[in-house]
N, C-alpha and C positions, 0 to 999 in steps of 0.2 A: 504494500500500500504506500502511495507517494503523497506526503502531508505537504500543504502551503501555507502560505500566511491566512488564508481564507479559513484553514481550519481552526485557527486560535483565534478568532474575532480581534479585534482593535487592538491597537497599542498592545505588542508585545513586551517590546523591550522600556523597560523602564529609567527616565534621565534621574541624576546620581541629586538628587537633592535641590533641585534649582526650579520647582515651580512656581511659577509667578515674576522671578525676576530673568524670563531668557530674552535673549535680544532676537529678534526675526533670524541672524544668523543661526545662534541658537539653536533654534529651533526646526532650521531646515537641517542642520546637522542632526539633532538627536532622530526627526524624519529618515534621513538619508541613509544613517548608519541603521536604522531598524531594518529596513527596506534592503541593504545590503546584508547583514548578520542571518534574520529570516531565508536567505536565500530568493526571497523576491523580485529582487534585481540578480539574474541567475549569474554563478561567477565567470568572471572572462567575457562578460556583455558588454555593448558597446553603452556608454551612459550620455543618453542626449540628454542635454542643458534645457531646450526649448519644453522636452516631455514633463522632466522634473517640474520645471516653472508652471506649468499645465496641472500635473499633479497635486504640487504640496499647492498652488493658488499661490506662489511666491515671484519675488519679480528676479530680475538677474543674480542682482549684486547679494543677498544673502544665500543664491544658491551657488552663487562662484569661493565666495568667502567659507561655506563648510567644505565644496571640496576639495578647498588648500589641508582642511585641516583633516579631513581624510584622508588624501591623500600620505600628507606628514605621517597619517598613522598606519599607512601603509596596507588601508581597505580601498583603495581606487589607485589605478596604475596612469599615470599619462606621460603621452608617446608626444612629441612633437611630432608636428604634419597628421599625427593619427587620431587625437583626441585624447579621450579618457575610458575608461573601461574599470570594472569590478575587478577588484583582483580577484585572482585564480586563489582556488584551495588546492595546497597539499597537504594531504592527511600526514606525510613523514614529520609536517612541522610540530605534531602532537609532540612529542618527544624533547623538543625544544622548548615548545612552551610549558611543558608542565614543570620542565627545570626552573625556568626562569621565573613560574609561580610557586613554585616549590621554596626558593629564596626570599619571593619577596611577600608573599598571603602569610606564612607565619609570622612572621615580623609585624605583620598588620592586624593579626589577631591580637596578638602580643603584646603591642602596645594600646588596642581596643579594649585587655583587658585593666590595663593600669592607668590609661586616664580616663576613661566612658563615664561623661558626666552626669549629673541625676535623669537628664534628658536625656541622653544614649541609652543609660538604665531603661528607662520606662518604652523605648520603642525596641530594647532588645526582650522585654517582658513580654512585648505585643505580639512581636514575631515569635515569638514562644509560644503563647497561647494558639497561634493559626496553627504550629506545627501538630500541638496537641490535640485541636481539633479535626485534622487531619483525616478522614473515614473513607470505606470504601474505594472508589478506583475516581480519584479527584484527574479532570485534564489534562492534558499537558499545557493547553494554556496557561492558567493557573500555576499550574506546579513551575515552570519556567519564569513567569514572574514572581513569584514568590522565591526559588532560586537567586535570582538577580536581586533583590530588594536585599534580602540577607546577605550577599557580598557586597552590595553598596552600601549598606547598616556599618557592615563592619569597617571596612574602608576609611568612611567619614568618621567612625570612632575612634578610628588612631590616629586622626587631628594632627596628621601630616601630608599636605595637599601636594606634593611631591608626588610622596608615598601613595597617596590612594590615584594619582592619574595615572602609574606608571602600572597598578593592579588591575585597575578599570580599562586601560589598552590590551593587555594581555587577556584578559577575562572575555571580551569580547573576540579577541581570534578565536580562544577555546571553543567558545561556543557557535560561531560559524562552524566547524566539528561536530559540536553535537549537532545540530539544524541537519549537516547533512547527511548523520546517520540515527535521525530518529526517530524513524518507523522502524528500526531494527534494536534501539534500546530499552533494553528490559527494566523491569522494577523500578522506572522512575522517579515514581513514590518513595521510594525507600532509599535512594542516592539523597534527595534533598530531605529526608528525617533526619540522614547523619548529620545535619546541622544542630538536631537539638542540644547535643553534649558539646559542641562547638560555642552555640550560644549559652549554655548553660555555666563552660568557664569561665566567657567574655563577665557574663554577670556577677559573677561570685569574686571577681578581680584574680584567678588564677591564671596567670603569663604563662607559667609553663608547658600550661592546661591547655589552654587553649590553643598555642603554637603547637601542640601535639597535635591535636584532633584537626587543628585545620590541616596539615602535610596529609595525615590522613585520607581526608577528606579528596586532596587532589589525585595524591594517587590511587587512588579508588576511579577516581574519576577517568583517571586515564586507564586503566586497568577496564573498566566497563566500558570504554570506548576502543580500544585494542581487541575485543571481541568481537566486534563488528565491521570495521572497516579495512 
C-alpha cells in the first residue's frame, strides 16, 4: 500500500514553537519543507517557483527567500541553467544520520533534563499524558505528529538555539526515511511510546537518564528502519 500526504489530512509536520510570530517567509518554508519531508513534492522533482506561488497563495519573494534556506539545508538541490529540484533520498545516508543524532539528541535530552523550566515541566507532563492515553491502533497521522512535537519539546528544553536547529535539520532528513518506508513500518505505536521513559527522565531532572533513553531511542529507530528498506 503507497501512503500520501492525503492520507494524514492537514498539517503534518509540525513548526518548532513559532506560532503566531512567522514572517510570510516563514511560513512558506515550514509549507515547503512539509511538502518536501511528506514526500509530496516527490524526490529529484523538478520545483517550479510559479506552482508553489499558486499553491501556498504566496507571492515570489517569500517563496524565493525559504528556498535559500532549504536549500542551505540541503532538502532542495539547485543546478545553474537547470533550476531547482527536491533532493534525492538515499537510504545509505541512515547511517550517517543516526550518528550525527546519536551525538547531538543526547546532549539535548541532557540538558532538557537540567534546565526544563516550570513551563517545559508542565508541557512535558502534557505530552505525557497523550502518551498515556494512547489506545488501540491510533494513525499514523497522529502518531507522527505527536513524534515531532516530543522532539521539538525537547529540543527547545535545552535552551540552546544552536543546539536545537542543528537537531531539528537532522531530524527532518530522518524522517524523509521514515515517509518513505512507511507503509512497511511496523509497530509505530510503540516506536513513539518509547518516549514515555525519555520524557519521564526529562521531568524528574535525570541527565543521565534521559541521555540514555534518548540514544536508545534512535537507535531503535534506525534499527526499525534497517528492516525495511
Amino acid at each position: 500500500m503507497s501512503l500520501s500526504l492525503a492520507d494524514f489530512g492537514d498539517q503534518i509536520l509540525v513548526s518548532p514553537g513559532r506560532e503566531g510570530a512567522e514572517s510570510l517567509a516563514d511560513q512558506a518554508y515550514f509549507a515547503i519543507r512539509e511538502l518536501i519531508v511528506t514526500l509530496e513534492l516527490a524526490p529529484s522533482s523538478v520545483i517550479s517557483e510559479a506552482a508553489l506561488m499558486e499553491r501556498l497563495s504566496m507571492g515570489r519573494t517569500p517563496i524565493r527567500e525559504a528556498m535559500r534556506t532549504l536549500a542551505h539545508e540541503h532538502l532542495i538541490d539547485v543546478y545553474p541553467r537547470r533550476g531547482a529540484f527536491v533532493a534525492g533520498i538515499d537510504t545509505r545516508d541512515l547511517r550517517a544520520l543516526s550518528e550525527i543524532r546519536a551525538l547531538l539528541e543526547p546532549e539535548a535530552a541532557r540538558y532538557a533534563a537540567e534546565r526544563s523550566t516550570e513551563s517545559d515541566r508542565a508541557q512535558t507532563n502534557a505530552l505525557l499524558a497523550e502518551l498515556t492515553h494512547l489506545s488501540g491502533k491510533p494513525n499514523h497521522r497522529n502518531l507522527i505528529q505527536l513524534d515531532q512535537r516530543i522532539h521539538h519539546h525537547i529540543y527547545a528544553s535545552a535552551h540552546n538555539d544552536f543546539l536545537a536547529q542543528m537537531c531539528e535539520r537532522q531530524y527532518m532528513h530522518a524522517l524523509r526515511i521514515w515517509f518513505l518506508a512507511l507503509d512497511r513500518v511496523e509497530n509505530l505505536a510503540e516506536a513513539v511510546l518509547e518516549h514515555q521513559a525519555l520524557l519521564e527522565a526529562i521531568r524528574d531532572g535525570d541527565a543521565n537518564r534521559a541521555a540514555k533513553e534518548m540514544s536508545a531511542h534512535i537507535n531503535g529507530f534506525e534499527a526499525s528502519l534497517r528492516k525495511v528498506i
